[in-house]
Every structure is written in C-alpha cells, then in structure tokens.
C-alpha positions in Angstrom: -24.5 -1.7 -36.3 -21.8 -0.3 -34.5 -19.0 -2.6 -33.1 -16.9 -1.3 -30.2 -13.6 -1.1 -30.5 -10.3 0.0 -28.0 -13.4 0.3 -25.3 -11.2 0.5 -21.9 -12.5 -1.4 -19.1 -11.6 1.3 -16.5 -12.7 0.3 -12.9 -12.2 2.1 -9.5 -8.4 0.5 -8.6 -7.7 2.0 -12.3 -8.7 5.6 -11.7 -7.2 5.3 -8.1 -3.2 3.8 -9.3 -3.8 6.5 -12.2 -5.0 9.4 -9.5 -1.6 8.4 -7.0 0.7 8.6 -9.7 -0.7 12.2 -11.1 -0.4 13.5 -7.7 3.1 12.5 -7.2 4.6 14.0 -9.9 6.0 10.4 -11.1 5.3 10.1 -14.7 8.7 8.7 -15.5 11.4 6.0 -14.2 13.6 8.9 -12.9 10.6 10.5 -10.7 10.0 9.9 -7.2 8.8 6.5 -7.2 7.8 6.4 -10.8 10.7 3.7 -11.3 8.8 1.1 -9.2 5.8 1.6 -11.4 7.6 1.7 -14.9 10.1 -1.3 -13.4 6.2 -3.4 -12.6 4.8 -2.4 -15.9 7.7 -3.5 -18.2 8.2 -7.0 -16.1 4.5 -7.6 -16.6 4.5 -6.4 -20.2 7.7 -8.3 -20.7 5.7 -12.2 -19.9 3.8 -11.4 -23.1 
C-alpha cells in the first residue's frame, strides 16, 4: 500500500497566478510587481 504524501492540490487559479507571474519576469520582491505578491504571501504565511 502506498500512502500519498506532499501531493499538491493544484487547480486552474493555481496554474493561472503561477502562469502571470512567469510571464512578468517577477520572481522576486524587487521585480515589477513581484513585491505585491511576496508582501501577500508573507502576511498570509505570517497568521500561521
């Protein structure tokens, strides 16, 4: 028996956010409007 494990749930908003970010170039806080993104990630990330 096999037991799943780190299986990503990965729907269509996923891939899209994912996709938008790829194509701008903003991979970091100091790209484009990768700072939004990283500034949303780390105040989310910070509740837990």
């Amino acid at each position: 028996m096999k037991i799943a494990i780190n299986v990503p749930f990965v729907g269509k908003d996923e891939i899209a956010a994912v996709t938008s970010i790829l194509k701008n170039g903003a991979l970091t806080s100091a790209a484009n409007h990768g700072g939004e993104h990283v500034q949303a990630f780390e105040k989310s990330a910070s509740i837990f």
